[in-house]
C-alpha positions, -999 to +999 in steps of 0.1 A: -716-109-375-702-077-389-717-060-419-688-064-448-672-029-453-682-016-489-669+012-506-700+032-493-699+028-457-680+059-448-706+078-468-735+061-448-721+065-413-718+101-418-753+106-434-765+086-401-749+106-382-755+142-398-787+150-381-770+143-350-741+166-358-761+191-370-786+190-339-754+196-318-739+226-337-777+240-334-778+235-296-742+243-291-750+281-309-775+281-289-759+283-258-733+302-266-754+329-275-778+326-241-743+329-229-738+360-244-768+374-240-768+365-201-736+384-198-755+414-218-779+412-193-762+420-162-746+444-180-777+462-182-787+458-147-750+470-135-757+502-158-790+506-145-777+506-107-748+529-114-774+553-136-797+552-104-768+562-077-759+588-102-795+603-101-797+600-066-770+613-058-776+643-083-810+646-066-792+653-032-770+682-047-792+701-069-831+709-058-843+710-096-824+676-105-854+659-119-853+690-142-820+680-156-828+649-159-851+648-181-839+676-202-812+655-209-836+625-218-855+648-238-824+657-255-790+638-245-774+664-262-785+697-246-763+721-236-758+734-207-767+768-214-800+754-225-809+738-196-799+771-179-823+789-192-851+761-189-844+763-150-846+801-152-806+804-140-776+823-153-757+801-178-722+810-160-735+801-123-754+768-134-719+754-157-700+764-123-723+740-103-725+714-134-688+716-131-691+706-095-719+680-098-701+659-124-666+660-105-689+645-080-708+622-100-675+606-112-663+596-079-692+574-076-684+562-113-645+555-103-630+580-127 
């Protein structure tokens, strides 16, 4: 036999079924953000692989790359002319191969 419909049942079918609903907004924000997240992640890894071809190859055109490197991780801001003078060159001949290097580096980057 059906229960007789009062004027409370709506308000007790939804307070059954609120823990429910709210368990399944809780997972479904949940996997939206392992979503994003998972995205983020190979993200990262697709950086990480285009950083390391652009070492590598940086490594093949200039014998004091590692240098360079990590002048610039020292400082991502350093100028040129500073790092220059770290490597013991003349500002005007290392900004002419700099200018090279990068017009390289951005073939590998696509631009």
């Amino acid at each position: 036999m059906l229960a007789e419909k009062s004027e409370y049942t709506f308000f007790v079918f939804h307070f059954t079924w609120f823990p429910v609903f709210t368990s399944f907004c809780k997972n479904l924000i949940d996997f939206f953000h392992r979503l994003a997240t998972v995205g983020h992640i190979e993200e990262i890894i697709s950086d990480r692989m285009l950083l390391e071809q652009l070492f590598a190859r940086l490594r093949e055109l200039d014998p004091d790359a590692d240098t360079i490197i990590q002048c610039w991780l020292d400082d991502y801001k350093i100028s040129d002319r500073a790092i220059a003078e770290k490597l013991g060159r003349k500002q005007r001949t290392f900004a002419d191969q700099m200018k090279k290097i990068r017009t390289e580096l951005r073939k590998i980057r696509g631009y």
